[in-house]
N, C-alpha and C positions, 0 to 999 in steps of 0.2 A: 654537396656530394660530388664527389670525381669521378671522370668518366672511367675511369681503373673500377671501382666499384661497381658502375652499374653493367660494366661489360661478365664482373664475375658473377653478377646475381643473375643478370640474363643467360649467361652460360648454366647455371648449376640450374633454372625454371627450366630450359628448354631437354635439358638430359633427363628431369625429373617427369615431364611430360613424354620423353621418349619410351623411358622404361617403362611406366604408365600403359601406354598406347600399345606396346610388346606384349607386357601382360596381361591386358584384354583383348586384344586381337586372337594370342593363343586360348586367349579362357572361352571365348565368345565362336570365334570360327572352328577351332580345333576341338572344342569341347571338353578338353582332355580325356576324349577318348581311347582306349587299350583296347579292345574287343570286344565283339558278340557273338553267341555262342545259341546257334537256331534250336530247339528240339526238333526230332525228323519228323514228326506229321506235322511240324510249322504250327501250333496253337500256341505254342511259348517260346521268349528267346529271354538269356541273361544278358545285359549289357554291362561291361566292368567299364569305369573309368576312374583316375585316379584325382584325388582329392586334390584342390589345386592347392600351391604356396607362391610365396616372393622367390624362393629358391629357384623357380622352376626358368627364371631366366638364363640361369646361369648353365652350363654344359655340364651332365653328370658323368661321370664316369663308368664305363661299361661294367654292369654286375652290381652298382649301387643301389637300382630300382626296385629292387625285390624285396625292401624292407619299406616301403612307402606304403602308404593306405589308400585302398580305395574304395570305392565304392561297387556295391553290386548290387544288379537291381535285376528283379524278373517282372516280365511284361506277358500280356496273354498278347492273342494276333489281332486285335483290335486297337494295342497300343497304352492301353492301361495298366500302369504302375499297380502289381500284386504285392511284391513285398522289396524291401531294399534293407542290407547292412553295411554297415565299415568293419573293414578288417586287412590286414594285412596282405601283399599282392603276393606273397612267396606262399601265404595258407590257404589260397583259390584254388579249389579241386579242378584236376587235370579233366576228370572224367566227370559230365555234368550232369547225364541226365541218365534215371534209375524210372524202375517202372511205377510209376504215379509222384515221386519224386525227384527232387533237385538235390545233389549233391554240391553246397557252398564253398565249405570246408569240410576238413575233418572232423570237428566236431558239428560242425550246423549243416541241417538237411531240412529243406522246406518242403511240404507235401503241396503239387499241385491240385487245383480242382476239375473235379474230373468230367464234370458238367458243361462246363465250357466251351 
């Protein structure tokens, strides 16, 4: 084997470890995180965040994130996961919270409990 060789195999492990490293650091530290969204008496909150990919290394361009998916999940104030969907980040209702209910999207509305 020549040293031409193992210089390129060591180069192409150490980049493949980098990207690696990038894309769990963001998956892991950052969460993929977008928002949370409190209800006002604080017994529920929605947390969106968006589903992660390999793309996500790479720099998007402004206005392209709106057709990505993510995730939405509503939690009581205790921290416990009540319901969660996927669906697209452009069809998350602007306006979230209805009286006894969760506005998701337009078509999905979760009824909170009111016991709670």
């Amino acid at each position: 084997m020549n040293k031409a060789s193992v210089i390129g195999w060591r180069t192409v492990s150490i980049g493949a470890l980098f990207v690696l490293a990038v894309v769990s650091a963001k998956a892991f530290y950052f969460g993929f995180y977008y928002y949370e969204d409190t209800r006002p008496d604080g017994r529920y909150k929605i947390v969106v965040s968006h589903v992660p990919s390999l793309l996500d290394v790479q720099a998007v361009p402004p206005g392209d994130s709106a057709d990505r998916y993510v995730w939405v999940r509503l939690y009581n104030k205790d921290g416990a996961k009540l319901n969660e969907t996927l669906t697209l980040l452009n069809s998350v209702s602007d306006k979230a919270w209805g009286d006894g209910v969760v506005f998701v999207t337009g078509d999905l509305v979760w009824t909170v409990p009111q016991n709670q």
